[in-house]
N, C-alpha and C positions, 0 to 999 in steps of 0.2 A: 755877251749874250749868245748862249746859243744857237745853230742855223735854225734851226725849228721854232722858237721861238720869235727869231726876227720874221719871219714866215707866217707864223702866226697872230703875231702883235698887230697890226693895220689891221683884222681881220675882228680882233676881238676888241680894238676901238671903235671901231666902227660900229658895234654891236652896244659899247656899252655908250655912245655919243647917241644911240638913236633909243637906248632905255632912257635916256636922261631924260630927253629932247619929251618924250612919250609920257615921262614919267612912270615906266614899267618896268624899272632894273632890277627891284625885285622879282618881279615874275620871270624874268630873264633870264635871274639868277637861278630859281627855281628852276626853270626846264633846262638850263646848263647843267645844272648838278643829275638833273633826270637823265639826261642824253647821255652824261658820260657815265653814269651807273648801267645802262642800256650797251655802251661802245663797249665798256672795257670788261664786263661780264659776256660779251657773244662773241669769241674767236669768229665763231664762221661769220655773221656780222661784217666784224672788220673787213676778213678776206673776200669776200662778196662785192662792199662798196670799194675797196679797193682795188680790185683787177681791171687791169687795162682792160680786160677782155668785153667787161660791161661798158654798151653806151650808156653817156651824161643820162639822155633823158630816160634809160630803163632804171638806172641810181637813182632819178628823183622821183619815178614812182614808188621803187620803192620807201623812197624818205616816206614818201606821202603816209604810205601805206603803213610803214612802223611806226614813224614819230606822232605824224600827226591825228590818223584817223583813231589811231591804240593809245592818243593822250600821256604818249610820255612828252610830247612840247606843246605850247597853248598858246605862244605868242608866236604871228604872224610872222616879225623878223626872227624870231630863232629857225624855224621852218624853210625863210625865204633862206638865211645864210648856209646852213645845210645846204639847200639847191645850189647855192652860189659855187658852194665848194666842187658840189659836185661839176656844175657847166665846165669848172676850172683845173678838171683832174687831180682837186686838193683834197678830196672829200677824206682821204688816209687823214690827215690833218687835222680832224675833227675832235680829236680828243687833247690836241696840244691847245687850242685855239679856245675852245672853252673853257680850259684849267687855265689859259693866259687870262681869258674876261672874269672869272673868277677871283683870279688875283689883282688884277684891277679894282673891280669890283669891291671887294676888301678894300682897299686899301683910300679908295674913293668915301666907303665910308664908315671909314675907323673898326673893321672889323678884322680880331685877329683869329688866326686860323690855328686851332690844336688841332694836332696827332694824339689821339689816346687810345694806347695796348692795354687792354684789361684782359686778365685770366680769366675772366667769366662774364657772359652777355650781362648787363646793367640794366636796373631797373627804369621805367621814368623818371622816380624821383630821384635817384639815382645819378642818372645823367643831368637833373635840372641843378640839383646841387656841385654836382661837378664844373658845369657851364659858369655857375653861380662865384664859382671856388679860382675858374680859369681866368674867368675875366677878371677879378682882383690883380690874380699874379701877374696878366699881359696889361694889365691899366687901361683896357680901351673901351669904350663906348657899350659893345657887345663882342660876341663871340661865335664860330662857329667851328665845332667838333665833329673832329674826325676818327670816329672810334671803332678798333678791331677787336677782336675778339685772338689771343694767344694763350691756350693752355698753358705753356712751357713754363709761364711766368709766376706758375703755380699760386701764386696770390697775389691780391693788389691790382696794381696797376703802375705805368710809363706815361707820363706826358710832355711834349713838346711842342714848344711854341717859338716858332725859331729857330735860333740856336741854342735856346733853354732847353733844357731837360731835368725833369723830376722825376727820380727813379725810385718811386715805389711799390716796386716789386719785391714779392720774398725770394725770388732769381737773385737780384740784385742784391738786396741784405747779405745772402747765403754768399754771390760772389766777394763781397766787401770783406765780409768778416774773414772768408777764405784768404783774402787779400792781408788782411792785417795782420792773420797766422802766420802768414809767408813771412812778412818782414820781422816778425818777432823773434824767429828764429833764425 
């Protein structure tokens, strides 16, 4: 296991032993996924909570002041651990710790996680029928998709769930078939 992750792990049990206990791992889960769309979209963000330069308690106002008062977290323990990280000069950490309760998370209850590349933003139904299509192929309970948007891919779509992958892309067709050229000759 990685250093960052063992760093991280105590941190984001803790988090999902007290959605349990609470019964709000959902919501948990929820503003986990908010926080780190929030983290890993604001460079200056990051660099800010994470300079030594800042004191813990100017870091937890600002928590206050992003996460909580602007509603991107809602539950109380996601907020206090935020603080927590910051008292602890881990607050850099915040985005390994939540993609670790995350995967917990998942995996506490039977939910698997796609990567999906599509060449073009998806509609609603769209993605419901995807979700619908993913969860067969992963066999699990439900599903949750991670979907990017890749021009390159000129059509289709990539999905990954695991170590699976489904390449249908017309990138990929066009690589294959390029491929089959090569050996035919």
């Amino acid at each position: 296991m990685p250093l960052l992750n063992t760093i991280a792990t105590p941190y984001a049990e803790a988090l999902l032993q007290i959605g349990n206990q609470q019964g709000t791992s959902h919501d948990l889960a929820a503003d986990a996924k908010a926080a780190l769309a929030l983290w890993t979209t604001s460079e200056p963000l990051r660099e800010a909570l994470g300079s030594p330069i800042l004191e813990p308690e100017t870091k937890k106002a600002v928590i206050t002041a992003l996460f909580q008062e602007k509603g991107v977290v809602k539950q109380r323990a996601s907020l206090n651990l935020l603080k927590l990280l910051a008292d602890r000069q881990r607050i850099s950490l915040m985005g390994t710790v939540f993609e670790r309760f995350l995967e917990l998370y998942r995996k506490a209850q039977g939910i698997a996680l796609a990567q999906v590349t599509s060449a073009r933003p998806l509609t609603e139904a769209q993605e419901e029928q995807l979700k619908q299509k993913v969860q067969t192929m992963a066999g699990s309970a439900a599903v949750d998709c991670s979907i990017t948007v890749d021009p390159s891919l000129i059509g289709g779509l990539i999905v990954r769930i695991g170590s699976q992958v489904v390449d249908a892309s017309l990138a990929g067709q066009v690589r294959r078939l390029g491929l089959s050229l090569a050996k035919a000759t």
